[in-house]
C-alpha positions as CSV (number, residue, x, y, z in Angstrom):
1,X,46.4,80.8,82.1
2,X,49.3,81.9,80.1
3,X,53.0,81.3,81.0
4,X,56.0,83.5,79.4
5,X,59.3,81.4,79.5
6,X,63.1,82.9,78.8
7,X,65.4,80.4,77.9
8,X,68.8,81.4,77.7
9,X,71.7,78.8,76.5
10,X,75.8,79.7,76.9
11,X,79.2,78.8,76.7
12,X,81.2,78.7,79.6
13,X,84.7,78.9,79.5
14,X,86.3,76.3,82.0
15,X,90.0,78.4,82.0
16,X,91.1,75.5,79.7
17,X,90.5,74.9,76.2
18,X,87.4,73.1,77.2
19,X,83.9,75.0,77.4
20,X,80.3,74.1,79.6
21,X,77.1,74.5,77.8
22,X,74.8,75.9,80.0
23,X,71.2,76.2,80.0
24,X,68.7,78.3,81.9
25,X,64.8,79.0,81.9
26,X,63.1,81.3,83.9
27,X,59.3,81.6,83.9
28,X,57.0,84.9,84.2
29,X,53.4,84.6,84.8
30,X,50.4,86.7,86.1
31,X,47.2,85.8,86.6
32,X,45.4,88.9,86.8
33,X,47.3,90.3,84.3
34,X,49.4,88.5,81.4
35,X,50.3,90.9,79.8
36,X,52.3,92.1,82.5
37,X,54.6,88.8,82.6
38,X,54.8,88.7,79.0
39,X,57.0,92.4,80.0
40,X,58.7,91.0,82.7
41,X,59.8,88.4,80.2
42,X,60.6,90.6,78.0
43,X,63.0,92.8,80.3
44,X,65.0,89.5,81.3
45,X,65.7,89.1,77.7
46,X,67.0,92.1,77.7
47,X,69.2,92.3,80.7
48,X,70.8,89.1,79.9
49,X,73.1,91.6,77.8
50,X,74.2,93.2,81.0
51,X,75.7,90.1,82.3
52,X,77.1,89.7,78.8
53,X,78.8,93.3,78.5
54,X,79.8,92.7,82.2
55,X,81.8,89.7,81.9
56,X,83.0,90.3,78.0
57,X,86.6,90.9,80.1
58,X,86.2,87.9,81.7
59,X,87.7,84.3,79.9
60,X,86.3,82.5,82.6
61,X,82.8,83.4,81.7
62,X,81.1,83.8,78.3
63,X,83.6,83.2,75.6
64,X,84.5,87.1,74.6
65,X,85.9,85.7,70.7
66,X,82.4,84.7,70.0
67,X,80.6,87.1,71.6
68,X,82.4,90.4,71.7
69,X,81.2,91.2,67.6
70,X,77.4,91.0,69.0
71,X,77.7,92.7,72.4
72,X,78.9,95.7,70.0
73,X,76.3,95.6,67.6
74,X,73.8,95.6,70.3
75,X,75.5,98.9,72.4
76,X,75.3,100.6,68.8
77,X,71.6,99.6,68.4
78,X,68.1,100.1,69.5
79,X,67.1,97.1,68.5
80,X,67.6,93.5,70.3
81,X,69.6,91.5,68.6
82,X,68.4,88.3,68.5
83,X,71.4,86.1,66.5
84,X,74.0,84.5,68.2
85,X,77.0,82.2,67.1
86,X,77.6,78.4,68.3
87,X,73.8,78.0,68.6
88,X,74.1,80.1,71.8
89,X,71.2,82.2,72.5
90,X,68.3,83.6,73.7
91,X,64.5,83.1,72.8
92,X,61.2,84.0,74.5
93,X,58.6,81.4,74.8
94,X,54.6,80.7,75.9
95,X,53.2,78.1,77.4
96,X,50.2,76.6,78.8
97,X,49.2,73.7,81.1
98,X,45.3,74.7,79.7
99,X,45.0,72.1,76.8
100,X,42.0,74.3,76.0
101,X,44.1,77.1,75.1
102,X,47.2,75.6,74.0
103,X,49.1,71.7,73.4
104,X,49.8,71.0,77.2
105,X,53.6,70.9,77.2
106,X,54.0,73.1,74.4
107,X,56.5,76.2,74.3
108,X,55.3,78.6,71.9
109,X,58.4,80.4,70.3
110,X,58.0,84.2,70.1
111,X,61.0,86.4,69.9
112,X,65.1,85.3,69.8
113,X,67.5,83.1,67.6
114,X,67.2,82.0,65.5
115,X,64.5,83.8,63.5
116,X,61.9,81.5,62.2
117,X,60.0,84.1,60.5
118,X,57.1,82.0,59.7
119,X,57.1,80.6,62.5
120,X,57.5,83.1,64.8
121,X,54.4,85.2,62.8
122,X,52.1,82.3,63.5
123,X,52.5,82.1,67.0
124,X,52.1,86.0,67.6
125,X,48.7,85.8,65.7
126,X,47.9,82.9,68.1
127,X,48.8,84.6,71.1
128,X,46.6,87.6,70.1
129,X,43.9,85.3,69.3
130,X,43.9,83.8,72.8
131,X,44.2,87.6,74.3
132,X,41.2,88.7,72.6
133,X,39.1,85.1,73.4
134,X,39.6,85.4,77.2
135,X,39.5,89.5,76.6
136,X,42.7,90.4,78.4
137,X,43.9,93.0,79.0
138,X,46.8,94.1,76.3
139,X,47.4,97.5,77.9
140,X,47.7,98.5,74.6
141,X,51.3,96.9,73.9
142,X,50.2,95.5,70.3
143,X,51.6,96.3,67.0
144,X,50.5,95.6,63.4
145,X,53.3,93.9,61.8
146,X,53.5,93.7,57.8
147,X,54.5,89.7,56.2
148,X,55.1,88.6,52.9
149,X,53.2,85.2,52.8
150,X,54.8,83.6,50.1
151,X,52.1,80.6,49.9
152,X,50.1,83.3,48.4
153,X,52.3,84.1,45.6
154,X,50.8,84.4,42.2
155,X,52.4,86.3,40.1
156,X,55.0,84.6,37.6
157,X,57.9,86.8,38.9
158,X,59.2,86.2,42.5
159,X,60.2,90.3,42.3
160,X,57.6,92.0,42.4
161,X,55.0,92.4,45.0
162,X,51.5,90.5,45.1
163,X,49.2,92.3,46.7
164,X,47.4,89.2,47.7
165,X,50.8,88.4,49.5
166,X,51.6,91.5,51.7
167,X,49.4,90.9,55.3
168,X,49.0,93.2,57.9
169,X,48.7,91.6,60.8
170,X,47.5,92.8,64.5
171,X,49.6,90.8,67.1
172,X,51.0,91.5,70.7
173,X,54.1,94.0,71.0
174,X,57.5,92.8,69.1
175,X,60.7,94.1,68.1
176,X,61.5,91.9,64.8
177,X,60.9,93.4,61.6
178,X,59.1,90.7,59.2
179,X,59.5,92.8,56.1
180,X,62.6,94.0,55.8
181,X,63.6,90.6,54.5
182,X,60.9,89.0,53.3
183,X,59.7,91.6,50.4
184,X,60.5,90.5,46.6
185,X,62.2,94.0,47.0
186,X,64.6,92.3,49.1
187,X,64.8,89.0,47.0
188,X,65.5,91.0,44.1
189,X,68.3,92.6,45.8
190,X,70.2,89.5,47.2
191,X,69.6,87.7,43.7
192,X,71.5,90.6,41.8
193,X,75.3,89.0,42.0
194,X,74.3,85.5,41.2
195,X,71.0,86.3,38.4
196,X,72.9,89.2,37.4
197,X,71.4,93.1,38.0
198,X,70.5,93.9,34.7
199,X,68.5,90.5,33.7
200,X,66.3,91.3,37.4
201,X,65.7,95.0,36.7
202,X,64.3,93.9,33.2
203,X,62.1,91.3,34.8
204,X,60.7,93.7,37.4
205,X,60.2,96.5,34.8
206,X,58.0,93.9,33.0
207,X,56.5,92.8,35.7
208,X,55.5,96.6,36.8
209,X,54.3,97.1,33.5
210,X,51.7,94.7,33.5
211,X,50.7,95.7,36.9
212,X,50.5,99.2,35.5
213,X,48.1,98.3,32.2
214,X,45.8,95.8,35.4
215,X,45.5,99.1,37.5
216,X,44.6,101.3,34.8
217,X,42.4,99.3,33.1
218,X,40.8,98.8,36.8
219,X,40.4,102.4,36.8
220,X,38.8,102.6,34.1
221,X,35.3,100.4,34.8
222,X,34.6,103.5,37.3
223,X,33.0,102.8,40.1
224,X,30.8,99.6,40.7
225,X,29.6,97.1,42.9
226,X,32.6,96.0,43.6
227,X,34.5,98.6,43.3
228,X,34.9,102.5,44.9
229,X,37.1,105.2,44.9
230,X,37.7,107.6,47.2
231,X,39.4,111.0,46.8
232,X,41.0,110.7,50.4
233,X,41.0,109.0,53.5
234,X,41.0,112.1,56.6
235,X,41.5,115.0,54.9
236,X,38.0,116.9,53.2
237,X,39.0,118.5,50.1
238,X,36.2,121.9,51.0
239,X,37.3,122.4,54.3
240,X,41.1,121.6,53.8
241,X,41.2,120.0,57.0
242,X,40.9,116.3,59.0
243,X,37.2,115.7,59.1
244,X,35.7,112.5,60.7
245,X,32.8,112.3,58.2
246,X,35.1,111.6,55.6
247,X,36.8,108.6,57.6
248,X,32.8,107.6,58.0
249,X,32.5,107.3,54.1
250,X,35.9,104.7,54.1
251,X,34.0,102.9,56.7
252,X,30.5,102.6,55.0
253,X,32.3,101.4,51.8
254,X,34.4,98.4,53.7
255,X,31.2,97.3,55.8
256,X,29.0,97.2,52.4
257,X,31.9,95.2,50.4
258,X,32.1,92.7,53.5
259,X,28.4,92.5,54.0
260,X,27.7,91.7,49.9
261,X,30.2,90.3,47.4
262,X,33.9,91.9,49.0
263,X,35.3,94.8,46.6
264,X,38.5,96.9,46.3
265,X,38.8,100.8,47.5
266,X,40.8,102.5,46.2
267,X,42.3,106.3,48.4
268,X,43.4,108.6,46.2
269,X,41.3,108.1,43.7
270,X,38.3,110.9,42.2
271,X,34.7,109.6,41.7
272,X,35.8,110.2,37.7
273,X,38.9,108.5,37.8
274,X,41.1,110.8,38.1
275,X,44.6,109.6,40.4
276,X,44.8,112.5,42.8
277,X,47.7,110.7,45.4
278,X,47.7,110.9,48.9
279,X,49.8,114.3,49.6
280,X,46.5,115.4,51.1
281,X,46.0,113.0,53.4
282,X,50.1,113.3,54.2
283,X,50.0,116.7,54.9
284,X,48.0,116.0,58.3
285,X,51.4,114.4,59.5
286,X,54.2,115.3,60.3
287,X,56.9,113.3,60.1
288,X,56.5,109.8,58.5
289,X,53.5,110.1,56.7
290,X,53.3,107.0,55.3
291,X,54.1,105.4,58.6
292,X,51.1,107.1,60.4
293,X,48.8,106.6,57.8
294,X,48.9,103.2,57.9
295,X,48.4,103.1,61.7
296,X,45.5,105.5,61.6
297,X,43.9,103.5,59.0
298,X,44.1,100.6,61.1
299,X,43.1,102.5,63.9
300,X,39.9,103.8,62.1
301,X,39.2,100.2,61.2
302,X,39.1,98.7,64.1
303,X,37.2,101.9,66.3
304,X,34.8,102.0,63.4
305,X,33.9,98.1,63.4
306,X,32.3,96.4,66.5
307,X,34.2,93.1,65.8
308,X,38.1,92.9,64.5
309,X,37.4,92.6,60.6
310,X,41.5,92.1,59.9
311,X,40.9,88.1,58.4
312,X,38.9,89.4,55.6
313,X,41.1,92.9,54.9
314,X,44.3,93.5,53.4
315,X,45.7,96.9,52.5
316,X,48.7,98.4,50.9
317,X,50.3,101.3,48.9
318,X,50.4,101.7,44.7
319,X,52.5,104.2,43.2
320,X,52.8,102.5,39.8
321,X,50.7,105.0,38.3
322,X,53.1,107.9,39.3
323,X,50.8,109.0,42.3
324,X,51.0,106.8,45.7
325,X,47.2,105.5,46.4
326,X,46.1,103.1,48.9
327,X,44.5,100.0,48.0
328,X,41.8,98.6,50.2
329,X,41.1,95.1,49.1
330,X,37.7,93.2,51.2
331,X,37.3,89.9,51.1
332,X,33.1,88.5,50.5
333,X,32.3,87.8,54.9
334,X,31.1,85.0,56.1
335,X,28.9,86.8,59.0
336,X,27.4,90.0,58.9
337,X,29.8,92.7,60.0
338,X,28.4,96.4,62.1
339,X,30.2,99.9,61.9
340,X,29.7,101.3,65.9
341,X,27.1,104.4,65.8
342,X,27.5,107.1,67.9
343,X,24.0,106.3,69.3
344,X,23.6,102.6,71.5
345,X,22.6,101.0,67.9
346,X,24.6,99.4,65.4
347,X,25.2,100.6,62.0
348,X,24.4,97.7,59.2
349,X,25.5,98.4,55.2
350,X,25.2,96.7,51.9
351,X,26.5,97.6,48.3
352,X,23.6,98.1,45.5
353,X,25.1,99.1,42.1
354,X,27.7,101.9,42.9
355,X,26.7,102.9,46.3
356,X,27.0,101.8,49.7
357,X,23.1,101.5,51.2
358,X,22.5,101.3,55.2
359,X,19.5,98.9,56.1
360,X,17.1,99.5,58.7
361,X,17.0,97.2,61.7
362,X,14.4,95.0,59.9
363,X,16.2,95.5,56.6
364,X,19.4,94.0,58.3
365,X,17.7,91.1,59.7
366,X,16.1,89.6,56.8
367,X,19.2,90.3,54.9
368,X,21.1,88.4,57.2
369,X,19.3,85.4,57.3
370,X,18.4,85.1,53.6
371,X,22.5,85.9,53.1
372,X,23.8,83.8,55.8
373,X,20.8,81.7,57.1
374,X,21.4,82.8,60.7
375,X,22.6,85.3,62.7
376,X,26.2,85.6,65.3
C-alpha cells in the first residue's frame, strides 16, 4: 500500500516579537483506491491557502509581512504556488511501510517548496512505476511532463537544445512545470546580463548552424534502415482529412526500429526528401496545435503498443530548416515490442532495408529468440 502525506510548516506569531514554528502532517490513504488519496492530498494542499488568506488580517497568526506577497500571487493565479519565505511551507509526500515497494520509512517528495526539480521528476516516474506494477487504477489523472536532463548533455554549447536531452515523461497528475526553467532557452536568457546578449546569440546562431548542416545532411541519405520519413502524422494528404491508417504507418515504423537496430522518424518529411512541415497535421486542431499534437502522439503510442514503449522513445519538434517537423528518435529494444491488432492477435514488425516488414507468428518467434535468446 501507498500512503500520501501533507506536511505543512508555519510561523506563528506569539503577539510579541517572538514567533512558534509549527509543524503539521496529515496522512491520506486508500486501499482500494490510491489514487483517490493521492487527490485528497492534493486538495489539503490546496486549502491550506484558505486558512492563509483567512487569517492574513490576523498578527496573531501567520506572519502577514512574510506571507501577504504570496497569498496575492496565488489569488492572481491558477497555478499553486509552491515557494515560501523563512523555509515555511508546504510539500506533498509518499510513503510506504511495504519495503517491497518503497525504503520503509521513506517520504517520497512530490509537489511543494522548495522545488527540487530533479528530484521531484524522479520520484513521479517512481510513483507511476509502482501504479502500473500493482495495475492501479490512475483514473486517468496522469500527465506527460517534458525535462531537460542535463546528464545527457553533449553538445559543446549549454544553449542550445540536445535532443538526446529533452524527455517526455508519463507520470501521475502535477502542477509544476519542469521546462519552463530548465531549457538552454531559458539558460541563455538568464546568462544575457552577466555573458553579455550579443556574445550568447552568436554562440546559439553557431550552434544552430551546425545543427542545420547535421539535419540536412540527415535528410539527404533518404530513407534507410534506420531511418524513415513520413509526410504526416493524422492527416492523409488524398483525402484531406484525419485518417487512422496513416497513424498505423507511424506505428509500424517505431515497432520495426525497436524490434531491429532503433532509427529516427522523421513527420513532416516526403518519401523524396522534401520538408513539407506539420501545418497539415495542425489544421486538425484547433487551438494549440502544437500542444495537442504532442498529446495525441503520445496517445497513439501508447493505444497502438501493448506494453508502455516510453524508456526506449524520445520525441521533439525541429524547425531549424524553416518548416516545424517532429523528430521521432527509437532507441535499439531489449525485448521484442507488439503493435495491438484490431483482431485478438498481436501485430509483430521488423525493418529490412527501407521498409518496415510484419512477421508471421512463426516468423516472430524465431526472430525473437535468435535476437533476444528468449521470449517476455
Amino acid at each position: 500500500m501507498i500512503y500520501y502525506k501533507v506536511k505543512v510548516r508555519l510561523l506563528r506569531n506569539l503577539g510579541t516579537d517572538d514567533f512558534s514554528l509549527e509543524e503539521i502532517e496529515k496522512v491520506f490513504t486508500n486501499k482500494s483506491s490510491p489514487i483517490e488519496a493521492r487527490k485528497e492530498a492534493f486538495n489539503h494542499y490546496e486549502s491550506y491557502f484558505d486558512v492563509f488568506q483567512a487569517d492574513i488580517s490576523d498578527n496573531n497568526s501567520i506572519v502577514p509581512r512574510l506571507y501577504k506577497p504570496f497569498i496575492d500571487r496565488y489569488k492572481d493565479s491558477d497555478d499553486l504556488p509552491t515557494e515560501f519565505p523563512e523555509n515555511i511551507g508546504i510539500s506533498i509526500l509518499f510513503f510506504s511501510d511495504n519495503e517491497e515497494l518503497l525504503t520503509k520509512g521513506e517520504d517520497y517528495f512530490i509537489f511543494g517548496s522548495p522545488d527540487y526539480f530533479d528530484y521531484i521528476i524522479e520520484n513521479l516516474e517512481l510513483e507511476k512505476k509502482i501504479y502500473d506494477i500493482n495495475n492501479w487504477d490512475t483514473q486517468n489523472w496522469i500527465r506527460t511532463i517534458k525535462y531537460y536532463d542535463t546528464s545527457k548533455h553533449s553538445l559543446e554549447t549549454i544553449y542550445v537544445e540536445d535532443p538526446n536531452a529533452v524527455i517526455f515523461s508519463e507520470v501521475l497528475w502535477t502542477p509544476t512545470d519542469f521546462w519552463s526553467s530548465s531549457n538552454p532557452a531559458q539558460w541563455a536568457e538568464d546568462d544575457k546580463p552577466i555573458e553579455g546578449a550579443e556574445k550568447i546569440e552568436k554562440e546559439i546562431a553557431r550552434a544552430r548552424e551546425v545543427k542545420d548542416s547535421l539535419l540536412l545532411k540527415v535528410i539527404k541519405q533518404g530513407e534507410n534502415q534506420k531511418l524513415e520519413f513520413k509526410s504526416t502524422l493524422s492527416y492523409c494528404l488524398r483525402h484531406k482529412s484525419k485518417k487512422p491508417y496513416v497513424e498505423l504507418e507511424i506505428l509500424k515504423t517505431i515497432a520495426a526500429f525497436a524490434n531491429t537496430n532503433g532509427g529516427t522518424l522523421l513527420v513532416g518529411v516526403a518519401d523524396n526528401g522534401k520538408v513539407l512541415g506539420l501545418k497539415n497535421d495542425f489544421t486538425i486542431y484547433k487551438n494549440n496545435p502544437r500542444d495537442k499534437f504532442l498529446k495525441h502522439f503520445a496517445n497513439v503510442i501508447k493505444k497502438g503498443f501493448t506494453e508502455p514503449i516510453d524508456a526506449i522513445i524520445k520525441y521533439e519538434f525541429d524547425a531549424s530548416l524553416g518548416k516545424e517537423i517532429f523528430l521521432v528518435m527509437v532507441e535499439k529494444s531489449t525485448k521484442p515490442r507488439f503493435l495491438n491488432s484490431k483482431g485478438e492477435d498481436k501485430e509483430f514488425y521488423i525493418r529490412r532495408s527501407a521498409t518496415s516488414q510484419k512477421l508471421n507468428v512463426e516468423e516472430a518467434v524465431k526472430y525473437s529468440i535468435d535476437k533476444w535468446h528468449t521470449l517476455d
